[in-house]
C-alpha positions in Angstrom: -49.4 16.4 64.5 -47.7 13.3 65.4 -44.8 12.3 62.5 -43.1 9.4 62.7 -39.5 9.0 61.4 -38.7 6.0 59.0 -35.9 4.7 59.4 -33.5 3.6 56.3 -33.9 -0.5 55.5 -31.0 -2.3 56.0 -29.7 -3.9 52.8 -30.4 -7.3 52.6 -27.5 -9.9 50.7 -28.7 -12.5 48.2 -27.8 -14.9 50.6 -29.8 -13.2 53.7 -32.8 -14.1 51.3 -32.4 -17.4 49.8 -33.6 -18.4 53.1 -36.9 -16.6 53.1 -39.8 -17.1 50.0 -38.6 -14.6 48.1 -38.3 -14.2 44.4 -35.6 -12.0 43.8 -36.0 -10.6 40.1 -33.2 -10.9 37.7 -30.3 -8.2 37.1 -30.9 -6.6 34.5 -27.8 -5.4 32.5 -27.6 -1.7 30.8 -27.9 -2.5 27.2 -24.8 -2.2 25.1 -25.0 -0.5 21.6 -23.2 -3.0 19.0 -20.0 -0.8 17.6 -20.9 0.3 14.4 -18.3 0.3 11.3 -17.9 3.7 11.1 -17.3 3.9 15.0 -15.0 0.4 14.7 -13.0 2.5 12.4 -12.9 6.1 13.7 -11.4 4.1 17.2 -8.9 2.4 15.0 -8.0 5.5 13.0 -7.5 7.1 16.5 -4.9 4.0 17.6 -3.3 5.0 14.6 -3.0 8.6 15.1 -0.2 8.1 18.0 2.6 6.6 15.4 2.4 9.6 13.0 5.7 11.6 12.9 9.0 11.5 11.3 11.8 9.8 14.1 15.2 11.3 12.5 17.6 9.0 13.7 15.6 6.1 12.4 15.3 7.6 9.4 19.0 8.7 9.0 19.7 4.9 9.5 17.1 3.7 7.5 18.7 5.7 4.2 22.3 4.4 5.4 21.2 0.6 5.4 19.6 1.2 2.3 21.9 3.2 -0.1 25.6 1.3 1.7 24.5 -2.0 0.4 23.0 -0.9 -2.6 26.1 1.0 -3.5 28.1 -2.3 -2.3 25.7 -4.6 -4.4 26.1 -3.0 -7.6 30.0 -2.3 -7.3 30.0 -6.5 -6.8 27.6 -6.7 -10.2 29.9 -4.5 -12.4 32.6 -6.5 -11.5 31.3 -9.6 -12.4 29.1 -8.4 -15.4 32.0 -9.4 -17.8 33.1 -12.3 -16.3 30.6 -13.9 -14.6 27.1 -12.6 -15.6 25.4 -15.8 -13.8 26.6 -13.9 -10.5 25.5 -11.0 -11.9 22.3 -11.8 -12.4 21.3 -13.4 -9.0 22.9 -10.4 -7.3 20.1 -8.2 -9.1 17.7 -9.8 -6.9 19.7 -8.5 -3.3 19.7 -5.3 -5.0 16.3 -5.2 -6.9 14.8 -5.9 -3.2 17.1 -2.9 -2.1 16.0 -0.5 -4.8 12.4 -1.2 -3.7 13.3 -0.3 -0.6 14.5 3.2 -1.8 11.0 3.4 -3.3 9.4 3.1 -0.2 11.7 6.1 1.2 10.8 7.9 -2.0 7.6 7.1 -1.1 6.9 8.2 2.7 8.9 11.4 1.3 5.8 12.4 -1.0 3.6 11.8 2.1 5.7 14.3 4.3 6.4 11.4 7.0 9.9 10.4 6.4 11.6 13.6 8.0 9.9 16.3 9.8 11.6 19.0 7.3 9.5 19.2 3.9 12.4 20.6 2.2 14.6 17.6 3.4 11.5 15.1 2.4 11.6 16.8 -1.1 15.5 17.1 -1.6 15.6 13.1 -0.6 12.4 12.2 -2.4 13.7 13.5 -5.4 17.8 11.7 -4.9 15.4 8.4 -4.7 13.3 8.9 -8.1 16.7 9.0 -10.4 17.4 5.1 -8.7 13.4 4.6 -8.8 13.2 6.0 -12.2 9.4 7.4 -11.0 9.5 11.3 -11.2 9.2 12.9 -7.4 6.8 15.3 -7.8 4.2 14.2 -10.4 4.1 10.3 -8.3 3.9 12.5 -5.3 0.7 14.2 -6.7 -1.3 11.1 -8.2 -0.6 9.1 -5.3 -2.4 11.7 -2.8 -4.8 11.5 -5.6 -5.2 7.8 -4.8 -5.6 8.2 -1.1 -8.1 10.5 -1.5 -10.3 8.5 -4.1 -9.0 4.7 -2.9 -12.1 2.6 -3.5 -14.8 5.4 -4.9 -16.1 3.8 -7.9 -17.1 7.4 -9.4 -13.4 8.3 -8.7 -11.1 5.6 -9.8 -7.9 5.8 -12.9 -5.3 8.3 -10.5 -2.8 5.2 -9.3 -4.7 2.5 -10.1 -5.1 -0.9 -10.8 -7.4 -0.3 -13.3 -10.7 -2.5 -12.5 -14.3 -2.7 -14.0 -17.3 -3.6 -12.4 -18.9 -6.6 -13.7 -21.5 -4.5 -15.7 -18.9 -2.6 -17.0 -17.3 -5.3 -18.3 -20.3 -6.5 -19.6 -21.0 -3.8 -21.9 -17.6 -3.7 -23.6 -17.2 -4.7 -26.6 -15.3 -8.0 -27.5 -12.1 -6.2 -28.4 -12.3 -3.6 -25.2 -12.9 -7.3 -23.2 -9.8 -9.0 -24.9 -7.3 -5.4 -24.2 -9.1 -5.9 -20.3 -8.2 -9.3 -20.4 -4.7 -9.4 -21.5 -4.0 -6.2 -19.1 -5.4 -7.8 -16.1 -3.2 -11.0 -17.4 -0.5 -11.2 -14.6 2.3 -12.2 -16.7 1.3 -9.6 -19.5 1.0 -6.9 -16.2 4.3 -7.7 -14.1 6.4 -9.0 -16.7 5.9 -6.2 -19.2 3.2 -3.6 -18.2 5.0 -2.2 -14.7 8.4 -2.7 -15.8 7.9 -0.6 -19.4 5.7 1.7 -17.5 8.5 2.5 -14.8 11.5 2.8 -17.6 9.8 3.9 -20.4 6.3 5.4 -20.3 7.1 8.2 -17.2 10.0 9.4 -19.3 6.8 11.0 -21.3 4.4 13.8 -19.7 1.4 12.4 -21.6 1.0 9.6 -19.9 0.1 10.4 -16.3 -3.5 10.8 -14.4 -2.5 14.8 -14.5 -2.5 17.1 -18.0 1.1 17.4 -19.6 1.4 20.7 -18.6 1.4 20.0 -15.0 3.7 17.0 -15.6 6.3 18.0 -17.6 8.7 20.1 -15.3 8.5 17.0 -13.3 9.2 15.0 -15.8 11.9 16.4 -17.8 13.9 17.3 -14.8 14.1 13.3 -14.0 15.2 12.5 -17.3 17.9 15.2 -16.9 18.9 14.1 -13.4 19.4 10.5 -15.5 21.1 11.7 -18.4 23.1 13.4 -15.2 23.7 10.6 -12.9 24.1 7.6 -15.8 26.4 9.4 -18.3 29.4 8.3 -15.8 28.9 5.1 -15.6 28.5 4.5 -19.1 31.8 6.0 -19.6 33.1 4.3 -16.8 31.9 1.1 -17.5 30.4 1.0 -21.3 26.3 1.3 -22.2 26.2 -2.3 -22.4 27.6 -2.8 -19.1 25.8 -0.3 -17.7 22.1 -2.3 -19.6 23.3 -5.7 -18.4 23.4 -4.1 -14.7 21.0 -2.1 -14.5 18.2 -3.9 -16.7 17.3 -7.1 -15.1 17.5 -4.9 -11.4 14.6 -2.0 -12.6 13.3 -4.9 -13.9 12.2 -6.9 -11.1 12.4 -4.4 -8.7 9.7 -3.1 -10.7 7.9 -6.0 -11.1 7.6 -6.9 -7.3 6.9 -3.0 -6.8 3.8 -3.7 -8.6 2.6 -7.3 -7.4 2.7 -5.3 -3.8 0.7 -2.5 -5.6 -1.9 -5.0 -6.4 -2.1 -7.1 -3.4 -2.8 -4.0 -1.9 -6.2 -3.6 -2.9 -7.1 -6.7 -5.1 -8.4 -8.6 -2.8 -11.9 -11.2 -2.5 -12.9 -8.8 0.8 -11.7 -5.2 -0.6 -14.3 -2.7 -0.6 -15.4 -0.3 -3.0 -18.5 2.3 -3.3 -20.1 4.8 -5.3 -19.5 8.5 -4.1 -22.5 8.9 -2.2 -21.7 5.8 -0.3 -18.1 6.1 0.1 -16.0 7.0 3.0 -12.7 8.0 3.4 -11.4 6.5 7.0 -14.1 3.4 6.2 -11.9 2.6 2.3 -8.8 3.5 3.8 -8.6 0.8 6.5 -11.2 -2.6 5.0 -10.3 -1.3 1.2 -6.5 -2.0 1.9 -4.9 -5.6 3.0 -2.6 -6.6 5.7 0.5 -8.1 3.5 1.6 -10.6 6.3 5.3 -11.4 5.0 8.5 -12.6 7.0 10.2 -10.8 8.6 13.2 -10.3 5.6 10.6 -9.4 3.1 9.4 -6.5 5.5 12.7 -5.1 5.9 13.3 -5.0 1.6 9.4 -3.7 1.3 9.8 -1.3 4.0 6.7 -2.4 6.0 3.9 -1.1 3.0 2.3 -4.7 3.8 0.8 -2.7 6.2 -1.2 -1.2 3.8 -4.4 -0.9 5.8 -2.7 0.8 8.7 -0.5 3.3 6.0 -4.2 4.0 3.7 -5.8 5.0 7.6 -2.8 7.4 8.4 -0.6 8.3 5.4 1.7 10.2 8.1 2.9 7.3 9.9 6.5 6.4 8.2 7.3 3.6 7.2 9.5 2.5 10.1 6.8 3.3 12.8 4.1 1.3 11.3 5.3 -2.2 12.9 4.7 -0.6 16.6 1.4 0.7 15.4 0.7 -3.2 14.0 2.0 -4.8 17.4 0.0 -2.4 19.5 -3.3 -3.3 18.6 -4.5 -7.3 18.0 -7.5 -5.8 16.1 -5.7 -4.5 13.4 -3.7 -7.8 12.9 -6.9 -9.7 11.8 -7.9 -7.1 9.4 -8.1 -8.2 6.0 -4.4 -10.2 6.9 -3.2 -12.3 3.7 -0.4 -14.7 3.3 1.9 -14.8 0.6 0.0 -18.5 -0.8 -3.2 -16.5 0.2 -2.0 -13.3 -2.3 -1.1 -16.0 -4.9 -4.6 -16.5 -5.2 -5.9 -12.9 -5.5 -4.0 -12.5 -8.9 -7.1 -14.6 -10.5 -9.4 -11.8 -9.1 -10.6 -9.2 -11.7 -13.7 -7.6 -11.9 -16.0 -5.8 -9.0 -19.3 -7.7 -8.3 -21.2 -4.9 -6.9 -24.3 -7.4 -5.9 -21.9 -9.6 -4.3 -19.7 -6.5 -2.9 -16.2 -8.8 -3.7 -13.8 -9.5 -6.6 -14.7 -12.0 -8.5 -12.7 -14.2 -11.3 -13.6 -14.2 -15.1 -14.5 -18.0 -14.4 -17.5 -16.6 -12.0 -19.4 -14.6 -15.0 -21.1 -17.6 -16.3 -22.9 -18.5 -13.5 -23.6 -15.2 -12.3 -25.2 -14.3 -16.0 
């Protein structure tokens, strides 16, 4: 049997051929799958995952740079309060700024992120809330609450801006639509709701997402820490002193605390699902904006602009999240709003679920 040995074809280039009629068929790519949302997000939500983790000596000089000048701030305001309240009052707004700022540590304590220690998270956390006036451990406890059910239609009212859908709001009754109305007002919400809420209304145990009797130890010891650290200074410096101080500072602080709150999540392009559509990683990061604000605004808010990147990984302190931000171009185009761009968002009330966006009052009409 005679076999005969083929031998292996020389591989011919493109340009070998073009000289010879041949038709040389086209490369043919592998097909690429387009990145689904979910995927888009679980690659994002693992960018994120390498900034988690408390840095102590960032932290240490975080609480330094906070509480010195605050200390320094209001030592300038009770010096002037009797003499020259018009100094006193624009001081409040250095140290308003400041006293948000010591929110934000109170904050990243309730998530665990500030400091690696939980008892040194707690012990700091709860220093913060008798400047923040917001009780440690019951904030702590409805603000995980939030995380967990941030943009869940079937879940909302722990931490909330509270917001109706527009068939909600629809089937309200003209008085229900007039108290939804003025709430959502934001003069009636800044200028009176948040501040009365932080100074008055969590002094009481009633009024909190949780039952009373899960609130009140958390609550009373606050007001006792007060009564505790306030008692000197009224001494020292008289209770009307003390109210011309420390008023017009809880005030705005409070007020500016909130408008942050609500740019947050009230936004044209937020998202928002029933339960059986919802998911966690997919609200966290397009349900929350990127707060793009200079540079000197970041410092007093402590970086919680970054809300999409903090909703995607609650562990990632506050000082970390700018290096997560500047690692990744992607997450810099995410749902990024301006300070005129925010401006506009306060008009925004009510879900449209067809429309999947927030919508103005103004819209109704023609939608009906």
């Amino acid at each position: 049997m005679n076999l005969s040995v083929k031998q292996p074809l020389r591989a011919e280039s493109r340009a070998e051929l073009r000289g010879r009629d041949v038709r040389l068929a086209p490369v043919v790519e592998p097909e690429v799958m387009p990145e689904s949302q979910k995927q888009r997000v679980r690659r994002l939500a693992a960018h994120c995952q390498k900034y988690r983790g408390a840095l102590p000596r960032l932290a240490a000089q975080q609480l330094v740079t906070t509480l010195v000048p605050l200390v320094l701030v209001l030592a300038v305001m009770f010096a002037t309060v009797e003499h020259a309240y018009w100094a006193t009052l624009l001081l409040a707004i250095p140290a308003a700024g400041l006293l948000v700022r010591a929110f934000i540590i109170q904050h990243d304590c309730g998530h665990g992120s500030f400091f690696a220690s939980r008892s040194l998270n707690d012990f700091v956390g709860r220093c913060m809330s008798v400047l923040t006036m917001a009780p440690y451990g019951v904030w702590r406890r409805e603000h995980a609450q939030h995380h967990a059910t941030s943009g869940n239609l079937d879940r909302r009212g722990a931490g909330d801006i509270d917001t109706f859908t527009v068939r909600e709001y629809q089937l309200l009754s003209p008085l229900q639509k007039f108290r939804y109305r003025l709430y959502r007002n934001p003069f009636f919400l800044f200028g009176i709701g948040v501040p009365a809420y932080f100074v008055i209304l969590q002094r009481l145990p009633w009024l909190h997402a949780l039952p009373a009797r899960d609130t009140w130890r958390s609550v009373a010891g606050l007001n006792i820490g007060l009564v505790v650290f306030y008692l000197p200074l009224v001494y020292w410096f008289g209770l009307a002193n003390v109210l011309w101080v420390g008023l017009p500072v809880l005030h705005i602080a409070a007020a500016a605390g909130g408008w942050l709150f609500f740019i947050q999540h009230q936004f044209e392009e937020t998202t928002w699902d029933k339960a059986e559509g919802w998911d966690f990683q997919v609200a966290a990061l397009l349900g929350s904006s990127y707060y793009k604000l200079p540079s000197v605004l970041n410092w007093f808010t402590g970086n919680i602009g970054l809300h999409h990147i903090h909703h995607l990984n609650s562990m990632i302190p506050n000082y970390r999240l700018m290096a997560c931000l500047n690692a990744s171009p992607e997450l810099k185009a995410i749902n990024k709003l301006t300070l005129r761009d925010s401006l506009r968002c306060a008009r925004l009330k009510l879900w449209d679920e067809d429309g999947r966006r927030l919508i103005s009052f103004n819209e109704l009409p023609a939608m009906s």
